[in-house]
C-alpha positions in Angstrom: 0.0 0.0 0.0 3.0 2.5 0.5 5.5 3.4 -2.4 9.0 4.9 -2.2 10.3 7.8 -4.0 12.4 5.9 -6.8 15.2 9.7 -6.6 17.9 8.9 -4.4 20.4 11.7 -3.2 23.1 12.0 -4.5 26.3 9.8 -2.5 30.1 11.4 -1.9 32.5 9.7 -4.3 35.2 9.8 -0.7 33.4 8.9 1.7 29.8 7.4 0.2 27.7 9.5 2.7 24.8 11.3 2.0 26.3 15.0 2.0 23.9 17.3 4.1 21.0 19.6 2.2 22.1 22.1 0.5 19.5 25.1 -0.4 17.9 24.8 -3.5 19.2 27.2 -6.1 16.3 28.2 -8.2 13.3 26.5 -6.7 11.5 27.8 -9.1 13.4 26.6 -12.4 12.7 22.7 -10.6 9.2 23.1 -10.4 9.8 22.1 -14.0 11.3 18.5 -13.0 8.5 17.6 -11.2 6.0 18.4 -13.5 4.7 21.7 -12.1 4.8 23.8 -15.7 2.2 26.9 -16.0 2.3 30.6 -16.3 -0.7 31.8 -15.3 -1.0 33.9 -12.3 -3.6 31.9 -9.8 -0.9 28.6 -10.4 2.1 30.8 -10.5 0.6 32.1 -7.1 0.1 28.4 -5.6 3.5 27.7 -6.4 4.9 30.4 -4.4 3.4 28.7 -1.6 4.7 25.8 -2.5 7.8 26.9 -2.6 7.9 28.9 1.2 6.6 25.6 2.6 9.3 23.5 1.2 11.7 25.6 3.1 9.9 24.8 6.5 9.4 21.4 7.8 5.9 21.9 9.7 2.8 20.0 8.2 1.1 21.1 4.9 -2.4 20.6 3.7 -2.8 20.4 -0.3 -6.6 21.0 -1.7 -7.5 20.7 -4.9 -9.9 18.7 -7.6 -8.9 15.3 -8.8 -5.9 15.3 -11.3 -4.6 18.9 -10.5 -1.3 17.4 -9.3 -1.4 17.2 -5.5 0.6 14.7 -5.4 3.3 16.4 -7.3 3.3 18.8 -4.9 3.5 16.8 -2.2 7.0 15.2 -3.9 8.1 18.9 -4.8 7.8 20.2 -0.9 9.7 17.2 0.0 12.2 16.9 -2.7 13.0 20.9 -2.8 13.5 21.2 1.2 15.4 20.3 4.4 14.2 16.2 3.8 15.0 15.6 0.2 17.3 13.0 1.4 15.4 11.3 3.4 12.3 9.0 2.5 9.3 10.2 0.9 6.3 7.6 1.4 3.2 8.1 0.2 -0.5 6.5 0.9 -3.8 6.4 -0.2 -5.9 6.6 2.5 -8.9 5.2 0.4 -7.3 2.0 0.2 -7.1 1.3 4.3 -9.4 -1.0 5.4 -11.1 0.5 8.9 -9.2 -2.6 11.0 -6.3 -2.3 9.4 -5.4 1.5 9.7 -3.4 1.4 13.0 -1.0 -1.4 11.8 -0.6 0.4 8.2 0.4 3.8 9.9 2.5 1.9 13.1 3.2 -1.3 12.4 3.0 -4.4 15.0 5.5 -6.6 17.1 6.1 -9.9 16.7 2.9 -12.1 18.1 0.9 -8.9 18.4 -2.2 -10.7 16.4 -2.3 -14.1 15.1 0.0 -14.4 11.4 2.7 -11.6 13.4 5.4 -13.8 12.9 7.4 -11.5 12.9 7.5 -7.5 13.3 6.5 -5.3 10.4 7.3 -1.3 10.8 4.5 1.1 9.4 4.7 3.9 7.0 5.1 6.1 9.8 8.8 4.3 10.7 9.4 4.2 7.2 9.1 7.9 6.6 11.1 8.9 9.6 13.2 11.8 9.0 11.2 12.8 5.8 7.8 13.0 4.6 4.6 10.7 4.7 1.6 11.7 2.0 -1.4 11.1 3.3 -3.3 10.8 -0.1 -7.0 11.5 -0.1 -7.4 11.7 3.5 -10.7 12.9 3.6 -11.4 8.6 3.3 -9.5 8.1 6.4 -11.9 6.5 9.3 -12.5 8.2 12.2 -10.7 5.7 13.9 -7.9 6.6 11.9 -8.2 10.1 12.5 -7.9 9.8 16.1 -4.8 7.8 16.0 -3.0 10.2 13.5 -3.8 12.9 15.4 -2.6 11.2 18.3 1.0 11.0 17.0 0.9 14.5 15.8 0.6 16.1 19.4 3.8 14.6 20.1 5.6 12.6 17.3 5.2 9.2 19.6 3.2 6.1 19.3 3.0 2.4 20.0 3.0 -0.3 17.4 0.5 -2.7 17.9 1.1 -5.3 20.7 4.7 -3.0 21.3 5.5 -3.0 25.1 6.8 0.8 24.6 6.1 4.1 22.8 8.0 5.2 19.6 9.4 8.2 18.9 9.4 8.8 15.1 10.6 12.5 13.0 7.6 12.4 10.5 6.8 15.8 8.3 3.3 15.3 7.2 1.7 16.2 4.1 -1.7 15.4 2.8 -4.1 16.4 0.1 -7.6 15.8 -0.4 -9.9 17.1 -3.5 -12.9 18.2 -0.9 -13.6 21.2 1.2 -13.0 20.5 5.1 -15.1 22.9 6.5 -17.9 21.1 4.5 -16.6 17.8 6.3 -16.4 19.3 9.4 -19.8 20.6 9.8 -21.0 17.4 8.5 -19.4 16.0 11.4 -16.5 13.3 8.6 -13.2 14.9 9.3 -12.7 16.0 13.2 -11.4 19.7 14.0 -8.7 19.2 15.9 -7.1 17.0 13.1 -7.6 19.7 10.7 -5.8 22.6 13.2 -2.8 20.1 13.2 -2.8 19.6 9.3 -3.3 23.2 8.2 -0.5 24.5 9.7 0.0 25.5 6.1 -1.9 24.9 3.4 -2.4 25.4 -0.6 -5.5 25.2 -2.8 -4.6 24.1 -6.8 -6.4 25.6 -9.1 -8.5 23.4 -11.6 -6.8 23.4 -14.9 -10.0 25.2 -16.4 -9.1 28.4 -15.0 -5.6 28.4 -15.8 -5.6 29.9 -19.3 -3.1 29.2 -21.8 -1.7 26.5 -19.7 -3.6 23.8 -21.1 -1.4 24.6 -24.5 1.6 24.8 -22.5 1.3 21.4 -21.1 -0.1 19.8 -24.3 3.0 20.9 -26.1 4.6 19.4 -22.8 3.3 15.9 -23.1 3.8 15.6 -26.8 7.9 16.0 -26.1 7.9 14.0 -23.4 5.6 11.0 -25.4 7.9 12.2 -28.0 11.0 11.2 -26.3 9.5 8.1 -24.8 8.4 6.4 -27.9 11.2 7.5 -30.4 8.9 9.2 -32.7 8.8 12.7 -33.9 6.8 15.3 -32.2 3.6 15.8 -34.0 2.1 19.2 -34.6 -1.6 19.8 -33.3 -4.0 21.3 -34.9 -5.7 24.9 -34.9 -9.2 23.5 -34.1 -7.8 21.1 -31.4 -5.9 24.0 -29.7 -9.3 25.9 -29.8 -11.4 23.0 -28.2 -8.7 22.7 -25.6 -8.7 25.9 -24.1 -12.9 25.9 -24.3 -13.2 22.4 -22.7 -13.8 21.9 -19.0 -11.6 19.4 -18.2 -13.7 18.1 -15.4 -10.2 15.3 -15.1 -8.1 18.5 -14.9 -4.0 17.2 -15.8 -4.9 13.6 -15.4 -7.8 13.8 -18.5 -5.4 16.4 -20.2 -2.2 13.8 -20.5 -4.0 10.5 -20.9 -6.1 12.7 -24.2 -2.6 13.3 -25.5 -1.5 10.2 -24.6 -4.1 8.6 -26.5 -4.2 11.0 -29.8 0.0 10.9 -29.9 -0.5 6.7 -29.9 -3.2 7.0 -33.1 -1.6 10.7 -34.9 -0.8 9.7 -38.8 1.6 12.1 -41.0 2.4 14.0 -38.3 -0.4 16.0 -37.8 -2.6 15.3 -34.0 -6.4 16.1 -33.5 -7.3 15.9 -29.9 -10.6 14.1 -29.8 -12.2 15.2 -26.4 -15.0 13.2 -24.3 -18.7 15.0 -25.0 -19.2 17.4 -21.6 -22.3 16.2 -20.0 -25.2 19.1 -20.3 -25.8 20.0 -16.6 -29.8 21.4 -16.2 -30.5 24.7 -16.4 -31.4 26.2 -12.7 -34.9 27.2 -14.3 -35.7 24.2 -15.6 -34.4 22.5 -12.6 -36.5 24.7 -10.7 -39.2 24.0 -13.0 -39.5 20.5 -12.4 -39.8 21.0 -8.4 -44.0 21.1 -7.5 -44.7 24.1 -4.8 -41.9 26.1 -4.5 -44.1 29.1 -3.2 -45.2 26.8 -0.4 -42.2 26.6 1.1 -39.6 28.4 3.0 -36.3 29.8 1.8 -34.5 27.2 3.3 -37.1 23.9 2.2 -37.0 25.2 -1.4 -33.5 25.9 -1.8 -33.0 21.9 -0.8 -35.6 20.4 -2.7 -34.0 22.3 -6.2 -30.2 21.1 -5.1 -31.8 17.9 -4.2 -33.8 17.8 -8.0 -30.8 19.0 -9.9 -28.3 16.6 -8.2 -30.8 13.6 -9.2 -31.1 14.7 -12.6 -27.3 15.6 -13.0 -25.8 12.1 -11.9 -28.5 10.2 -13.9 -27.6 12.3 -17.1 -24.0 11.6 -16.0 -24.0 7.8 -15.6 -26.2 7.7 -18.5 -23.1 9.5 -20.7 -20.7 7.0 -19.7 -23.0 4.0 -20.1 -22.9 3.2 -16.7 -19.5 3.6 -16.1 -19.0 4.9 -12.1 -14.9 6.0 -12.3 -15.3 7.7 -15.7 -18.8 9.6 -14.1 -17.1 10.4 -10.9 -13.7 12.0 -13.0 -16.4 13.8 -15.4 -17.5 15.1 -12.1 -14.4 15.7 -10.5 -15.3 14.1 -8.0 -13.4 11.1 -5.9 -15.1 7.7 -7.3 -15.9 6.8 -3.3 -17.9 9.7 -2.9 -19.4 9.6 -6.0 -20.9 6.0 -5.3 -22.3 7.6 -2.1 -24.4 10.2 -4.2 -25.8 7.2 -6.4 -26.7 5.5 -3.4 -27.9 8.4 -1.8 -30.9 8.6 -5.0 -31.1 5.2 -5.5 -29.3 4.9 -9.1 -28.2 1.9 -10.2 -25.5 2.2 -12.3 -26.8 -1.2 -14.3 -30.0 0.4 -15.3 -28.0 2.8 -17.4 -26.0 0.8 -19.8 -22.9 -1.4 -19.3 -21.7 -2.6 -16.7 -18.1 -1.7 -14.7 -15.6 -4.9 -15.5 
């Protein structure tokens, strides 16, 4: 469930020591390495941020939609600052079972359940002295919650069954594509975690209001498929640049590189013609409206609820109907994290079977 940074730091050619961090030159110039390329000023404003945190090493919180490149981020803070050589490990919080968070995040000692053979560290011991990315933490249990935050008051903990506490050097980061004050009123994600977490924090901007970037990192991916395959650099057309820049991109980066991916793959004669997914129509708030019996009769409040409740229904049935019942592709057309996504469905009662194919 946890993967290690492939970059290793650089060894002495005397001695075969790590050599101590050295400030980073032009931080900004290596935004570039990690994928970070834009000019326009909300991203170029992010990335200042981004660049101040990495000098620190307190906890940072990284918001954003799905596929804006939290995680590269995440490896930037780390890779730029005081801990670049030391581990980065990162997480997806979606993918921890409720019983099995506290052995993930602290590991166990031998005999602690019934297959501990033998003691296993967590990602926790794994990531002391660098960073651990907490990846879509807004999935992580409450029971979860309480034990993370339990090690952040104090940087100890006990693995399970251990006989004593451990002391452990961890910088946090983690991202999420959902608004926490949302989740806190709703009672999902607990305050005090959050104070701990957002000691600094950084929303990404979706790639839709980023301008000419989207031409910037088309022309980006086609040199680095380029380079990849062996195969010349193909030249995209006007029409495919104009229906790039006027397109959503509900997928943000993600949908952007796998579209180029794609057209690069199929381009004949050197010419490439992004071919882009058909946007779902979204209703109209009058017609929405429309469709609701009694408005008049009800408060401000009632009526309000019943129209977000009408338009959410018709929304998500238009939406799995578009990708032929499809739940991942509906929930990255939504921007929305597939988990959650399902929880809306269920939450109206659609069956994702009802409305074409089903998911393999």
């Amino acid at each position: 469930m946890t993967t290690r940074s492939s970059l290793e730091a650089p060894r002495s050619a005397t001695t075969g020591r790590v050599p101590p961090p050295q400030p980073v030159a032009n931080a900004e110039a290596s935004f570039a390495e990690f994928g970070l390329l834009g000019e326009s000023a909300c991203f170029r404003s992010a990335l200042e941020l981004v660049r101040r945190f990495a000098e620190t090493t307190a906890h940072v919180l990284i918001q954003g939609e799905t596929g804006t490149g939290k995680e590269l981020v995440a490896r930037a803070i780390h890779y730029l600052g005081p801990r670049r050589y030391k581990p980065f490990v990162a997480i997806n919080c979606g993918a921890l079972p409720d019983n099995l968070v506290e052995n993930e995040l602290f590991g166990h000692a031998r005999g602690a359940f019934t297959d501990a053979r033998d003691s296993q560290p967590g990602v926790i011991a794994e990531a002391d002295g660098g960073t651990l990315f907490l990846d879509e933490i807004e999935c992580l249990s409450h029971k979860g919650q309480v034990a993370l935050l339990r090690f952040l008051q104090d940087g100890h903990y006990r693995p399970l069954g251990g006989r004593g506490m451990v002391q452990a050097d961890v910088r946090v980061v983690a991202a999420s594509n959902r608004e926490f004050d949302e989740m806190v009123r709703e009672g999902s994600f607990r305050q005090d975690l959050l104070y701990r977490l957002a000691i600094m924090s950084v929303s990404l901007p979706p790639l839709r209001a980023r301008g000419d970037d989207v031409l910037l990192l088309v022309d980006h991916f086609l040199r680095r498929f380029a380079r990849s395959y062996g195969r010349p650099r193909p030249v995209v057309d006007a029409e495919s640049r104009r229906q790039a820049l006027a397109y959503s991109w509900p997928g943000n980066i993600r949908e952007l590189e796998n579209a180029v991916h794609r057209q690069f793959l199929l381009a004949d004669g050197g010419n490439l013609r992004l071919e882009l997914a058909p946007q779902p129509d979204a209703p109209m708030p009058a017609s929405t409206a429309a469709g609701v019996e009694g408005l008049a009769d009800m408060d401000m409040k009632t009526a309000k609820a019943a129209v977000i409740e009408r338009f959410e229904r018709d929304y998500l049935e238009q939406l799995i109907t578009a990708t032929g019942g499809n739940v991942s592709a509906a929930a990255q057309r939504a921007g929305k994290e597939r988990r959650a996504f399902g929880k809306l469905l269920k939450k109206y009662g659609i069956e994702r079977e009802r409305f074409g194919r089903r998911r393999a």
